[in-house]
N, CA, C and O atoms as a DFTB+ gen file, in Angstrom:
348 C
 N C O
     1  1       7.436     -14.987     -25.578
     2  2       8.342     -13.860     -25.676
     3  2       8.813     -13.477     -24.266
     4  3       8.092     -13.306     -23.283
     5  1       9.930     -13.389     -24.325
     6  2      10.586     -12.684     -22.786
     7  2      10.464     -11.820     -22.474
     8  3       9.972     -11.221     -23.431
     9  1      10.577     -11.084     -21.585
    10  2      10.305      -9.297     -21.916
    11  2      11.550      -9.214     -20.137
    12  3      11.630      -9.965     -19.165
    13  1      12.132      -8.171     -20.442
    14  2      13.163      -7.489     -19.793
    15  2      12.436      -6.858     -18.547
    16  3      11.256      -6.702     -18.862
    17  1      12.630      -6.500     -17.463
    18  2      12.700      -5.716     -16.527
    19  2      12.209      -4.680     -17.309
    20  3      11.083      -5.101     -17.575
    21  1      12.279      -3.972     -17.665
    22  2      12.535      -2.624     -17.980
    23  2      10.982      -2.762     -19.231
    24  3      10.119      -1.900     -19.403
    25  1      11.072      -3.933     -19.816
    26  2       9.794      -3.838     -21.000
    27  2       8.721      -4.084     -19.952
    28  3       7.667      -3.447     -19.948
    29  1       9.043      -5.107     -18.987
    30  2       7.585      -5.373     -17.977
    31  2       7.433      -3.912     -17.182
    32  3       6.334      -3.627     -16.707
    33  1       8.010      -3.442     -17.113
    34  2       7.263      -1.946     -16.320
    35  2       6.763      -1.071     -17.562
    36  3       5.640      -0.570     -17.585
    37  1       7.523      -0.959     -18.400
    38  2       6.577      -0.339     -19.598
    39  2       4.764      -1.259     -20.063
    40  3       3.717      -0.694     -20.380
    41  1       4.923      -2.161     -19.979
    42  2       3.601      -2.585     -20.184
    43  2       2.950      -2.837     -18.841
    44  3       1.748      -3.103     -18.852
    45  1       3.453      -2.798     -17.936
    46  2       2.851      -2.652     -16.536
    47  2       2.064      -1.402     -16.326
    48  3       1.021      -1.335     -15.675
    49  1       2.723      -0.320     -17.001
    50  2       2.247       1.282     -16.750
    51  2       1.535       1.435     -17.731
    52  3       0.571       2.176     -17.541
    53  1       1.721       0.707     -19.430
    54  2       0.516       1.063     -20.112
    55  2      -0.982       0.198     -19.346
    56  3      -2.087       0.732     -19.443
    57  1      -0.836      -0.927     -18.738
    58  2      -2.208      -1.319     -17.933
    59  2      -2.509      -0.366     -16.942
    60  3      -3.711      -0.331     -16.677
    61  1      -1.712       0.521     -16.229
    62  2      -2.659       1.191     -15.610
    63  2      -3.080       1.967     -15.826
    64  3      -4.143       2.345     -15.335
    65  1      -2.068       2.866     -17.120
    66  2      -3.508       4.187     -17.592
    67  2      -4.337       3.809     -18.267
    68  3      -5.144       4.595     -18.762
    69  1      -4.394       2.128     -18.545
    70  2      -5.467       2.306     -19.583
    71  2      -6.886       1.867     -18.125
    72  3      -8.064       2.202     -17.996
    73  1      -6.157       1.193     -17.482
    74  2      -7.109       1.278     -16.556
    75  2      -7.826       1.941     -15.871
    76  3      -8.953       1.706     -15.433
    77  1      -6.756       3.335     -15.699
    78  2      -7.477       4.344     -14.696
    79  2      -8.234       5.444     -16.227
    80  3      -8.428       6.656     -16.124
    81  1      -8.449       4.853     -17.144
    82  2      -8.788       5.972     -18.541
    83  2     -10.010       5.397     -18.503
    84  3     -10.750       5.926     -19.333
    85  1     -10.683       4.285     -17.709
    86  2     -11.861       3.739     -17.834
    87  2     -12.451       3.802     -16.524
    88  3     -13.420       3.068     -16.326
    89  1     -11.998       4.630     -15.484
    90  2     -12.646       4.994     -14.608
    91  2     -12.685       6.622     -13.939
    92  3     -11.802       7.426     -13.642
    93  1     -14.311       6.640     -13.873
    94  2     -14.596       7.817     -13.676
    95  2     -13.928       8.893     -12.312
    96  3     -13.656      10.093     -12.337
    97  1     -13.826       7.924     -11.240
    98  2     -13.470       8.256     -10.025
    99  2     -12.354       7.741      -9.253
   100  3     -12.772       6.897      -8.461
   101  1     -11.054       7.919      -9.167
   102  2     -10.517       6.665      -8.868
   103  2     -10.562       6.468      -7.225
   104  3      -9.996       5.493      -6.730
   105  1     -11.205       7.357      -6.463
   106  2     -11.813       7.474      -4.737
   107  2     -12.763       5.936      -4.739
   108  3     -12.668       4.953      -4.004
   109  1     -13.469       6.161      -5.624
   110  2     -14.756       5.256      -5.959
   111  2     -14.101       4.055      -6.035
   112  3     -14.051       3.151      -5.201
   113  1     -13.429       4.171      -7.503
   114  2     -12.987       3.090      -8.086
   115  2     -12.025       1.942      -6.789
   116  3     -11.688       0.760      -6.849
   117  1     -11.867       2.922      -5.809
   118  2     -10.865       2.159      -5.015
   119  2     -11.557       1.966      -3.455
   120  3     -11.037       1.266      -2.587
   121  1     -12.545       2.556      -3.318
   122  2     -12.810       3.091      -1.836
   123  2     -13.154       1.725      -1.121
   124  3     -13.258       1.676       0.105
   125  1     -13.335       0.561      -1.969
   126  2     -13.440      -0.941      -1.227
   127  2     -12.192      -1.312      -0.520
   128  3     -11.958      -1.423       0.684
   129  1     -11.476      -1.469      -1.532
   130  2      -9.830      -1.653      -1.250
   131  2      -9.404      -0.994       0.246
   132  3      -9.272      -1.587       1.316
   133  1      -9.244       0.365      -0.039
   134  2      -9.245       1.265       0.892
   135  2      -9.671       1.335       2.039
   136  3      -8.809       1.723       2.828
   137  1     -10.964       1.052       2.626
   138  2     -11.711       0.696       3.742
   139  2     -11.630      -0.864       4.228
   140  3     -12.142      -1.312       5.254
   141  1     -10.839      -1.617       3.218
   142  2     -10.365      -3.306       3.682
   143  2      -9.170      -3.094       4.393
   144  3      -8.780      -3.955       5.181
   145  1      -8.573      -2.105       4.221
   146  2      -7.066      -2.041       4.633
   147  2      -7.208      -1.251       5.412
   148  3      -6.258      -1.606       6.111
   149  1      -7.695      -0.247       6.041
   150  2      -8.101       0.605       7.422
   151  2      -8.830      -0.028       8.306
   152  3      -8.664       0.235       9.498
   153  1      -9.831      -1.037       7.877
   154  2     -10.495      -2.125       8.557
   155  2      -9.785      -3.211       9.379
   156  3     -10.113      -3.562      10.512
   157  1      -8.418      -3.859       8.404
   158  2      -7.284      -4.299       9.062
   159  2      -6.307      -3.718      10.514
   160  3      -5.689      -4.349      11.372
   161  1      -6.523      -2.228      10.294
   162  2      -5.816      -1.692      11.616
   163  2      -6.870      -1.966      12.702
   164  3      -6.657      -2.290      13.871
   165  1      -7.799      -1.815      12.218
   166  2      -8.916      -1.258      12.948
   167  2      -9.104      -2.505      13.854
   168  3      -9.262      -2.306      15.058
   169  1      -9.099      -4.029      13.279
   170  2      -9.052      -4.994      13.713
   171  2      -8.015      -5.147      14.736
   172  3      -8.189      -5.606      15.865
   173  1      -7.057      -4.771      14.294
   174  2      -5.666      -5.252      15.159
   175  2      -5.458      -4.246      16.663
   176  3      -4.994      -4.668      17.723
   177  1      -5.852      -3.099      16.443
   178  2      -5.934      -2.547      17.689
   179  2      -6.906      -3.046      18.422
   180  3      -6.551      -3.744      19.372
   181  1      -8.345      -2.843      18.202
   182  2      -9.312      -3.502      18.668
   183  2     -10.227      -4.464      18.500
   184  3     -11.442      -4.292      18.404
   185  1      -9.359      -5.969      18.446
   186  2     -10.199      -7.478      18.468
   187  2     -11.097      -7.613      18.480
   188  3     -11.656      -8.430      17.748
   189  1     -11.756      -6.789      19.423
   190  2     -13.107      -7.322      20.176
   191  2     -13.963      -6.001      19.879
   192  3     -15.001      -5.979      20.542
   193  1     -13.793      -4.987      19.110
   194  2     -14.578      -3.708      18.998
   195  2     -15.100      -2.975      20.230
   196  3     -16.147      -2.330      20.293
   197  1     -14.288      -3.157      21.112
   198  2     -15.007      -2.120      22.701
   199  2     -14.756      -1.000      22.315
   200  3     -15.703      -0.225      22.182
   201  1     -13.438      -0.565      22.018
   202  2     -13.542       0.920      22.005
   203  2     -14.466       1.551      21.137
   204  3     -14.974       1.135      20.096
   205  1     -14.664       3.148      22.032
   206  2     -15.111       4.429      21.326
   207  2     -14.495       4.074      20.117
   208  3     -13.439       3.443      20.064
   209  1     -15.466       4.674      18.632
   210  2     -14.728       4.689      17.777
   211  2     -13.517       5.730      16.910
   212  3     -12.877       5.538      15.876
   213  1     -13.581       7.082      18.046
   214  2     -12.696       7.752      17.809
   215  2     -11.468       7.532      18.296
   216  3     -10.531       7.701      17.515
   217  1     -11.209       7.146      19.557
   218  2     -10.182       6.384      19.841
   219  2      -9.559       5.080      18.712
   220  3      -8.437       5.081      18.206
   221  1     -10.693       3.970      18.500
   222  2     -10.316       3.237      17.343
   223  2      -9.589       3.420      15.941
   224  3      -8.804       2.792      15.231
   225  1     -10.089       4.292      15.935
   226  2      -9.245       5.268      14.455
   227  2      -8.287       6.210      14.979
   228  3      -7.896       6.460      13.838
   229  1      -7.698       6.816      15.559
   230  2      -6.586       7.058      15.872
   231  2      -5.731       6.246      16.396
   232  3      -4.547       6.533      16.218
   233  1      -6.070       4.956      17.219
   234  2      -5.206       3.614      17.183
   235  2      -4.883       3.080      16.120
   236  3      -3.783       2.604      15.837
   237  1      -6.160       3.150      15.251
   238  2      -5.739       2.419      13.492
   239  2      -4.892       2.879      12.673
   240  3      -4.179       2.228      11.909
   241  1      -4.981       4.793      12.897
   242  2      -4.133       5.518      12.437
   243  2      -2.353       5.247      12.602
   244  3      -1.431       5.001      11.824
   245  1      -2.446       5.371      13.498
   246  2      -0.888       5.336      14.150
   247  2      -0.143       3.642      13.472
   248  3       0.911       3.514      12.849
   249  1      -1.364       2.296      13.972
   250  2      -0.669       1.377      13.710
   251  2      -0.625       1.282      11.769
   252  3      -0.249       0.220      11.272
   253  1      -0.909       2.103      11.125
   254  2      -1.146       1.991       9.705
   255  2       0.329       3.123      10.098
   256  3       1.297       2.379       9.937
   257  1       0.592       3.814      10.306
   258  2       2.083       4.845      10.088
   259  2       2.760       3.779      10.331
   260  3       3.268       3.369       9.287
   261  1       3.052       3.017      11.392
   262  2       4.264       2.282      12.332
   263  2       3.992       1.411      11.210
   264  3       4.807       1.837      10.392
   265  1       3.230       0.251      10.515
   266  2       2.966      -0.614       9.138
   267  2       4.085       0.286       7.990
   268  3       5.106      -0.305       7.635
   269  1       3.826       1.637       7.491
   270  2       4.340       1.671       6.616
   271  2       5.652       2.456       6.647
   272  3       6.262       2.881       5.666
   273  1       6.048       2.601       8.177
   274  2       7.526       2.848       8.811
   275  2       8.359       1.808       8.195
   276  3       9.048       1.569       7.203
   277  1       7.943       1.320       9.287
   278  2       8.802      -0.671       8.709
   279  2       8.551      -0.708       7.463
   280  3       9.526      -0.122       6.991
   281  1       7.889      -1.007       6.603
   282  2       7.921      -1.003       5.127
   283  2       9.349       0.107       4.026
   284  3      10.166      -0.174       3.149
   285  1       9.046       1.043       4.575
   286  2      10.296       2.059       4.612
   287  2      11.142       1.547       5.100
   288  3      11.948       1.969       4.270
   289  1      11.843       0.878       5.854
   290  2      12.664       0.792       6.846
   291  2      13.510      -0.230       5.786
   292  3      14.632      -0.141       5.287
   293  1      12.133      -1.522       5.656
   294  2      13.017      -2.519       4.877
   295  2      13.232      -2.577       3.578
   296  3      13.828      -3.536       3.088
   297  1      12.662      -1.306       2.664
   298  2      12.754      -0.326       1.633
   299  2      14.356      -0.389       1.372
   300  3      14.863      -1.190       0.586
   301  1      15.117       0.603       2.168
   302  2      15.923       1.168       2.505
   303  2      17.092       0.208       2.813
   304  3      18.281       0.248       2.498
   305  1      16.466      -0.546       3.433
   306  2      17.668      -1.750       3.559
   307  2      17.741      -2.671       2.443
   308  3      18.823      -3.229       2.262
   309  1      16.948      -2.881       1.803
   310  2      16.952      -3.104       0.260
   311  2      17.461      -2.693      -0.949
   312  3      17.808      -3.439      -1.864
   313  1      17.511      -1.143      -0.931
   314  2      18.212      -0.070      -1.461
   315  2      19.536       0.004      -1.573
   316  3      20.137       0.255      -2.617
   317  1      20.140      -0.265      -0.249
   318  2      21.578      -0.331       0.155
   319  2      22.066      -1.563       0.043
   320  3      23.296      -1.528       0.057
   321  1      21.622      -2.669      -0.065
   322  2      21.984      -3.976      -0.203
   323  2      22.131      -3.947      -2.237
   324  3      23.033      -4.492      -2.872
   325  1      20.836      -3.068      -2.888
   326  2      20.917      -3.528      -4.365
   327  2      22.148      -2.259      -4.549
   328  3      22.557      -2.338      -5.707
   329  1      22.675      -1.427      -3.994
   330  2      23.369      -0.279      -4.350
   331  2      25.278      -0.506      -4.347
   332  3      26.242      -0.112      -5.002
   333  1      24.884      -1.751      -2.681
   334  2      26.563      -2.221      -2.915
   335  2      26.770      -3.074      -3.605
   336  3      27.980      -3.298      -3.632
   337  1      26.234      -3.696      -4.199
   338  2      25.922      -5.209      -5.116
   339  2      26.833      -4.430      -6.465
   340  3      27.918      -4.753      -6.947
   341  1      25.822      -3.199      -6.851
   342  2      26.102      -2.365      -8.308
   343  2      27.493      -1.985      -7.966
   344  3      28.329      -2.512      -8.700
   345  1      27.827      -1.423      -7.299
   346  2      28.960      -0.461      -6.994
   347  2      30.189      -1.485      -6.921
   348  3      31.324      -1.071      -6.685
């Protein structure tokens, strides 16, 4: 069966409430995920782990904003590219 754009996000969204309807916490449920991907900044500022680790996390901080700047950025240029296409 084919399913449309529009039917795959409808059954896309019934998997996730049924997913998040089977978990108690979703902090919990996610906090692996979560600490893999702050771990990633954490890496990229500091390779070699010298720094203090308060410094480290406010380096991680910033390069996780400037990550999801650009993400926005090419959001947006995506937006305007599918918007003159329609128009």
């Amino acid at each position: 069966m084919t399913h449309t754009p529009s039917s795959r996000r409808l059954l896309a969204q019934a998997a996730a409430h049924t997913r998040w309807s089977k978990a108690g916490d979703r902090r919990a449920a996610t906090g692996k995920a979560r600490a893999a991907f702050i771990d990633r900044f954490e890496r990229q500022v500091d390779p070699d782990g010298v720094l203090p680790e308060a410094e480290r996390l406010a380096l991680a901080e910033s390069a996780k904003r400037a990550y999801f700047s650009r993400l926005a950025a090419k959001s947006a240029v995506a937006r305007a590219k599918k918007a003159k296409k329609v128009a």
